[in-house]
C-alpha positions as CSV (number, residue, x, y, z in Angstrom):
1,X,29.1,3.7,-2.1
2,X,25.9,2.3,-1.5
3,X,22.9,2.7,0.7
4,X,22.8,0.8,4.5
5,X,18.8,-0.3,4.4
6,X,17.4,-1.6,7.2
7,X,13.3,-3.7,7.1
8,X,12.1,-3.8,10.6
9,X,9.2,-6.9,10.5
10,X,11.3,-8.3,8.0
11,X,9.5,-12.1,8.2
12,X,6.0,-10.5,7.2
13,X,4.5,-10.6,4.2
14,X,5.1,-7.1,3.4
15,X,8.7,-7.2,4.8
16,X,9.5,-10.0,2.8
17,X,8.3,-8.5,-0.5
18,X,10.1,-5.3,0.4
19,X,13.5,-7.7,0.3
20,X,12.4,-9.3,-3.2
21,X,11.5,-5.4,-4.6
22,X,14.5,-4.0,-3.2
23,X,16.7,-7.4,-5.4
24,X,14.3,-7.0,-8.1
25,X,14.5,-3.1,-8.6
26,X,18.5,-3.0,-7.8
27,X,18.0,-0.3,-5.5
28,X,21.5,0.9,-5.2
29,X,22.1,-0.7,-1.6
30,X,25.7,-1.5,0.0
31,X,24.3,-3.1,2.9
32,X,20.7,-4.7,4.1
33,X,20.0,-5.6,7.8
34,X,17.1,-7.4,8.3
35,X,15.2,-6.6,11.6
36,X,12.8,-8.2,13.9
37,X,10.9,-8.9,16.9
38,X,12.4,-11.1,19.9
39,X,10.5,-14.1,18.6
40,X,12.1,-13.7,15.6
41,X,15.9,-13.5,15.6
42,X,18.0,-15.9,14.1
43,X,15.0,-16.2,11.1
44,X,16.0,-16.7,7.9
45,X,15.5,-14.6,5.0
46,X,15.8,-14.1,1.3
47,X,17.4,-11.2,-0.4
48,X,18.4,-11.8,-3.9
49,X,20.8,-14.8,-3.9
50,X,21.4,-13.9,-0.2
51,X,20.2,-15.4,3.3
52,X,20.0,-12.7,5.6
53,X,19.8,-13.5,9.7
54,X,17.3,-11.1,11.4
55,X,18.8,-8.9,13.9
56,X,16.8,-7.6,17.0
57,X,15.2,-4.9,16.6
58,X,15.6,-3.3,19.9
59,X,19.6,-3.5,19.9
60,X,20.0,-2.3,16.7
61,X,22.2,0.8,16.5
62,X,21.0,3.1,13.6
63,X,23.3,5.6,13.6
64,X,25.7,4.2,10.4
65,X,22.0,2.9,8.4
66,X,20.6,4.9,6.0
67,X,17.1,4.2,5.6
68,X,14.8,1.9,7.4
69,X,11.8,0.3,5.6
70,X,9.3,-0.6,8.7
71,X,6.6,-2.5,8.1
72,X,5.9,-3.9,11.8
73,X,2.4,-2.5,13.0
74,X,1.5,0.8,14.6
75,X,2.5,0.4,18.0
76,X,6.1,-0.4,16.8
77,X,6.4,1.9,14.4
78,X,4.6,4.7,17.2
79,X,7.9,3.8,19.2
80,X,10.3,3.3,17.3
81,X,9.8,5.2,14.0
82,X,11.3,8.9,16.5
83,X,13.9,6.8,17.7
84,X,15.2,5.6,14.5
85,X,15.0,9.0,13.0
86,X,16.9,10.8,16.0
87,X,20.0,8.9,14.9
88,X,19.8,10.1,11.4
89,X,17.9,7.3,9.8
90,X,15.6,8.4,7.3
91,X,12.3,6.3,8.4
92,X,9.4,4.9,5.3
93,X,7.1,3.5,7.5
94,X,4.3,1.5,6.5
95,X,1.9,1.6,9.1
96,X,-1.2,4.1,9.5
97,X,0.1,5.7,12.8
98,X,2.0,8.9,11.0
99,X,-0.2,9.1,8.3
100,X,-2.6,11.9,9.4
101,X,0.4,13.7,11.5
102,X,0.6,17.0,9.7
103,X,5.0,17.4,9.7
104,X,5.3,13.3,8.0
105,X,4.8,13.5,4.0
106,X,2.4,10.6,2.9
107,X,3.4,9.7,-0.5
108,X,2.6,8.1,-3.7
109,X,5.6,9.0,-5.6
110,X,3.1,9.0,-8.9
111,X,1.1,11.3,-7.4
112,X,2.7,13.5,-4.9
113,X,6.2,12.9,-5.6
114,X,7.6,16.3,-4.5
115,X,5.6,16.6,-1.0
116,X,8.6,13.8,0.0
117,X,10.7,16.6,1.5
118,X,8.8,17.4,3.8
119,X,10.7,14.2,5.8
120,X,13.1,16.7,7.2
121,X,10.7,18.1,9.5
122,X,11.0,14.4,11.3
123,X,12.5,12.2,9.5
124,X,9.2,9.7,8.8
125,X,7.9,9.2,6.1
126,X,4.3,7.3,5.8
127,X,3.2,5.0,2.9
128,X,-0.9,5.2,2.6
129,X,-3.0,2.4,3.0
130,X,-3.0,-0.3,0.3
131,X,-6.9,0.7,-1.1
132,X,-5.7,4.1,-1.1
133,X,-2.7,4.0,-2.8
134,X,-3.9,2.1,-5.7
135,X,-7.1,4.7,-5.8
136,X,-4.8,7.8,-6.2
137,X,-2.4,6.2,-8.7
138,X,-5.8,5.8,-10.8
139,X,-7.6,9.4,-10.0
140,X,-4.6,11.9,-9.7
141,X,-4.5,12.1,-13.9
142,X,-8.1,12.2,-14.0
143,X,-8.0,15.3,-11.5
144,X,-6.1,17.0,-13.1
145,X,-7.9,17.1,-16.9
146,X,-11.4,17.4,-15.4
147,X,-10.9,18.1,-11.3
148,X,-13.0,15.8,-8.9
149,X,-15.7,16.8,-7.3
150,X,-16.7,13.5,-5.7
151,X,-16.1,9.9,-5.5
152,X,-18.0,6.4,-4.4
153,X,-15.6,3.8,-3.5
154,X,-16.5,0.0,-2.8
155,X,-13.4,-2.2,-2.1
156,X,-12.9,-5.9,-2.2
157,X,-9.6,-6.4,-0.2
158,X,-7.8,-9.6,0.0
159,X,-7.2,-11.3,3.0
160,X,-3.4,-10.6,2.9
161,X,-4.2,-7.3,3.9
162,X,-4.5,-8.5,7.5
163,X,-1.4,-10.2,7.3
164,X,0.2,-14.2,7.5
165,X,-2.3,-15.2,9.8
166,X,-5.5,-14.5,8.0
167,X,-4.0,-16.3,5.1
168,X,-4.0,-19.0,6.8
169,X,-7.4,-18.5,8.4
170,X,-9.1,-18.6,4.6
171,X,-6.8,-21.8,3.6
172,X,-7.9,-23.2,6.9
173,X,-11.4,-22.4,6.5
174,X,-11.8,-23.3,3.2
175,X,-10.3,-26.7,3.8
176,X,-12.4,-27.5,6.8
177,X,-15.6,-26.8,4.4
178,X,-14.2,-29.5,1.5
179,X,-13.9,-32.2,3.9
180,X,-17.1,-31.3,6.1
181,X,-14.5,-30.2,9.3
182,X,-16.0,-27.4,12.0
183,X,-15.1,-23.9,10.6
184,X,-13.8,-21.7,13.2
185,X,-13.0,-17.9,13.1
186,X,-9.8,-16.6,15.1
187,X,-8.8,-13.1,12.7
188,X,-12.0,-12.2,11.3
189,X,-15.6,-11.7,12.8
190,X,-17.1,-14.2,10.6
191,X,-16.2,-16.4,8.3
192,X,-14.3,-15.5,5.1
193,X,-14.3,-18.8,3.2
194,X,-17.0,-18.4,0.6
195,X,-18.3,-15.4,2.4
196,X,-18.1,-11.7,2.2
197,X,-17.2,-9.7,5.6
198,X,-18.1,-6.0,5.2
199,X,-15.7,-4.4,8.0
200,X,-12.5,-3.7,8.1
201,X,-11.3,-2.2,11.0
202,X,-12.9,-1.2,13.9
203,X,-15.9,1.2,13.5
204,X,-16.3,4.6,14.5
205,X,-19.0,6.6,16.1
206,X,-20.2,7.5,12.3
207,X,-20.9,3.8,11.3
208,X,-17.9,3.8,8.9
209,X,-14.9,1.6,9.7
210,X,-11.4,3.2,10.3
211,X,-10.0,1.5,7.0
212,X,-13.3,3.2,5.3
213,X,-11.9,6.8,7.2
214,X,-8.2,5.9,6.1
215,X,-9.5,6.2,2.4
216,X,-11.5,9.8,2.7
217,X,-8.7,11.1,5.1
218,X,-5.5,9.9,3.0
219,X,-7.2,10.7,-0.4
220,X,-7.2,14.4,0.8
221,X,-4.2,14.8,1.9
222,X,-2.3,13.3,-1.0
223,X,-4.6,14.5,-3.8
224,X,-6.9,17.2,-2.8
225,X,-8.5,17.8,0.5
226,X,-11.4,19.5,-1.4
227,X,-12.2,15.7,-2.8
228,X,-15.5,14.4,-1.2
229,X,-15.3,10.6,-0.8
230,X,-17.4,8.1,1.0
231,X,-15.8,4.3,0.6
232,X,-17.3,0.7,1.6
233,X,-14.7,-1.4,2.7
234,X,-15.3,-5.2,2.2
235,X,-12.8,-8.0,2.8
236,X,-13.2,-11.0,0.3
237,X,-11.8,-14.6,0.0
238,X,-9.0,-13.6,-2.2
239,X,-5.5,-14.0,-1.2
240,X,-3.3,-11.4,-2.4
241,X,-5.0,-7.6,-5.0
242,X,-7.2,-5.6,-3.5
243,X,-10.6,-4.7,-5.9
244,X,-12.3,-1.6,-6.2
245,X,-15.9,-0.1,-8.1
246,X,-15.0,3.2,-8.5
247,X,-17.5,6.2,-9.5
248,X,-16.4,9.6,-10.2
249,X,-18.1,13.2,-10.5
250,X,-16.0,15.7,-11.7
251,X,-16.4,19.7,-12.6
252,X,-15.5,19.0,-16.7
253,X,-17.5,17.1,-18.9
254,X,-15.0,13.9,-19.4
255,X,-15.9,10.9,-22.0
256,X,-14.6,7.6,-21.2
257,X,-12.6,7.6,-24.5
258,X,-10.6,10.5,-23.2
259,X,-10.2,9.3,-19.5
260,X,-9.2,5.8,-21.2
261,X,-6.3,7.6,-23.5
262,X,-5.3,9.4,-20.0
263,X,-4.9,6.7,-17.9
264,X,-3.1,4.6,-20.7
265,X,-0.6,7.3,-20.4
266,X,-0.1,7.8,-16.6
267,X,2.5,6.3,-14.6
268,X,2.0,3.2,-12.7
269,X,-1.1,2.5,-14.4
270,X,-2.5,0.1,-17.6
271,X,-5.5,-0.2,-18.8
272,X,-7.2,-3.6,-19.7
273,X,-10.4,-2.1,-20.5
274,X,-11.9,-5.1,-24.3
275,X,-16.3,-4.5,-23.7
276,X,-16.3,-8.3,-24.1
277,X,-16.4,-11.5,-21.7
278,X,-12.7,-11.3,-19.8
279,X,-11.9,-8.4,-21.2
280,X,-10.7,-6.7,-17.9
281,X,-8.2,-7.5,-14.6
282,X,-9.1,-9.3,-12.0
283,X,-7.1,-10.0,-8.5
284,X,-5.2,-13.4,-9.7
285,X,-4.0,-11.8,-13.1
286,X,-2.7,-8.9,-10.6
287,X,-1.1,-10.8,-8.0
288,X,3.0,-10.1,-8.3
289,X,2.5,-7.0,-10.6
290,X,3.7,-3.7,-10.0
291,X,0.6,-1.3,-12.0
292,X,-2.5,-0.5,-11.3
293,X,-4.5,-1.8,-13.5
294,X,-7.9,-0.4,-14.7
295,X,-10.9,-1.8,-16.6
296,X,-14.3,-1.5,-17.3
297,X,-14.2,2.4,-18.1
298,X,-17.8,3.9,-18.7
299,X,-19.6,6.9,-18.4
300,X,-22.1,7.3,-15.4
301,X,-25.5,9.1,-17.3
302,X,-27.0,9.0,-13.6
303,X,-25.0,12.3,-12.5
304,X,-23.2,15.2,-14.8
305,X,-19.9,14.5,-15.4
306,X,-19.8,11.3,-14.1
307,X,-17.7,8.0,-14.7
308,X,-17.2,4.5,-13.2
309,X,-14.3,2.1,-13.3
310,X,-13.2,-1.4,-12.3
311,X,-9.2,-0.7,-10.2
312,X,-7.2,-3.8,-9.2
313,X,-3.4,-4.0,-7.9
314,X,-1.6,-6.2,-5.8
315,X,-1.8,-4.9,-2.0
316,X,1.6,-6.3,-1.1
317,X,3.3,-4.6,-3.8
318,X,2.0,-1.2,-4.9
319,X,0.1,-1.0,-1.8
320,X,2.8,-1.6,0.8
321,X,6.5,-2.8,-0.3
322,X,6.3,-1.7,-3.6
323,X,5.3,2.1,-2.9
324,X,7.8,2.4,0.0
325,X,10.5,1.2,-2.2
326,X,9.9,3.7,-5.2
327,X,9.9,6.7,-2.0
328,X,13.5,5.4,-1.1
329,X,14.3,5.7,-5.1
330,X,13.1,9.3,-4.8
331,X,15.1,10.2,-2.3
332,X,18.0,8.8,-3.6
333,X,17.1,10.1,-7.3
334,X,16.5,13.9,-5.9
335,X,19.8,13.7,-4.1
336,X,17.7,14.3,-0.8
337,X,20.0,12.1,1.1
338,X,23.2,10.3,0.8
339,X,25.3,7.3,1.9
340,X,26.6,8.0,5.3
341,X,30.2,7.0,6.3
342,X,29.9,3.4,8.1
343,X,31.5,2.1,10.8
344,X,34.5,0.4,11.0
């Protein structure tokens, strides 16, 4: 008997590449229910050879469903995320609201595969932010041959990150430039066609943004919280793979040979690493691939023990669907929970 899966903000981006993973990856389902707002019922969409009708998401009775993958937004998920649970539902929610909340497991199932138990103490489980998860894929089997002291981050995050509607906002935008049209801003602060916004999020009292405190904070609790890390968080006119310059000071003397032959070794990651022109990943070759993907390994001669590297992945997949998906396959694969009797 399979699993009864239901994706609450199933017409997202993210909700519709967690339908496509879900086909792709043959997660062992019997059933999937695809959930939405108000505005949204009766919406068509695609799993496998299927066309699924979204339900509403307020009516929908839980108790026979497995798991729900949510990917609606924090204040949904704040809401709804308890409520789902109560009924026995185990809940792998995407949003940042039950990320920092001490009983909810935040997972990278390459990294911190066995922390996912901890669900029974509520039922949630969180998915990190996309720049994090990507970042921890890369660092965890570097931390644990050499231990990391500190790390400099600066990310260059694709506009999918904010969802549909920025999308649209860079095609828009970069339109109106080619044929000479008034550019106008509705998502970002400033214009992102041909332009570089350095803020994501709100800010905080410190000068760093929230998505700049989501990396230190997450990086912590799912690697080390002894880790020091400052990030800079930029948004870029890229449409789908998140970018990030990466420089890391660890405890052990590591060469960039050895940290190379690591990573070409850990799971969820390859290296594309020729010293030549093109010789390395950039977010279009990423776009609808599951690794991480690191380049441009080198030593950093400025502090001891130092190196820097080039980390690109798709933000949809590893750092949203895709990671939520591979947390449903450990819980299925650890026996942590199993198909519950449906209703007649």
């Amino acid at each position: 008997m399979g699993f009864k899966v239901a994706i609450a903000g199933a017409t997202g981006n993210v909700g519709r590449e967690l339908l496509d993973i879900l086909a792709e990856r043959r997660f062992p389902v019997g059933e999937v229910v695809a959930l939405a707002s108000s505005r949204s019922i009766g919406t068509e969409v695609s799993f496998g050879d299927k066309t699924l009708k979204c339900k509403h998401l307020d009516t929908y009775d839980f108790s026979d469903t497995d798991i729900c993958l949510m990917s609606a937004g924090g204040a949904v998920s704040k809401e709804w995320a308890p409520r789902i649970a109560a009924q026995g539902c185990v809940v792998i929610d995407n949003s940042s609201h039950w990320r920092h909340d001490s009983d909810v497991p935040l997972i990278v199932p390459e990294v911190n595969a066995d922390a996912v138990a901890g669900f029974r103490k509520k039922g949630i489980i969180a998915n990190p932010n996309c720049s994090t998860a990507q970042l921890v894929v890369a660092l965890k089997p570097l931390h644990e041959r050499a231990t990391i002291k500190r790390v400099v981050v600066s990310t260059y995050q694709s506009v999918s990150g904010a969802g549909k509607e920025a999308m649209d906002e860079l095609f828009a935008q970069t339109r109106a430039v080619f044929v000479s049209d008034p550019v106008e801003s509705k998502k970002f602060p400033k214009r992102i066609a041909f332009n570089l916004i350095p803020q994501i999020d709100v800010f905080m009292e410190d000068g760093f943004t929230k998505e700049e405190w989501k990396m230190m904070a997450e990086t912590k609790k799912i690697l080390d919280p002894k880790i020091k890390l400052t990030a800079t968080c930029v948004r870029v006119p890229v449409f789908i793979s998140h970018s990030e310059s990466v420089n890391v000071e660890f405890e052990k003397p590591i060469s960039a040979e050895e940290a190379r032959d690591i990573l070409r070794e850990a799971p969820g990651v390859l290296v594309i690493d020729k010293r030549e022109p093109g010789g390395y990943i950039t977010p279009h070759e990423a776009a609808g691939e599951d690794a991480t993907y690191v380049s441009r390994i080198r030593e950093d001669a400025t502090v001891e023990n130092g190196l820097a590297f080039w980390c690109v992945s798709d933000n949809l997949r590893k750092g949203a669907a895709l990671n939520a998906v591979q947390i449903a396959e450990v819980l299925v694969n650890r026996k942590l929970i199993s198909p519950r009797a449906k209703k007649a």
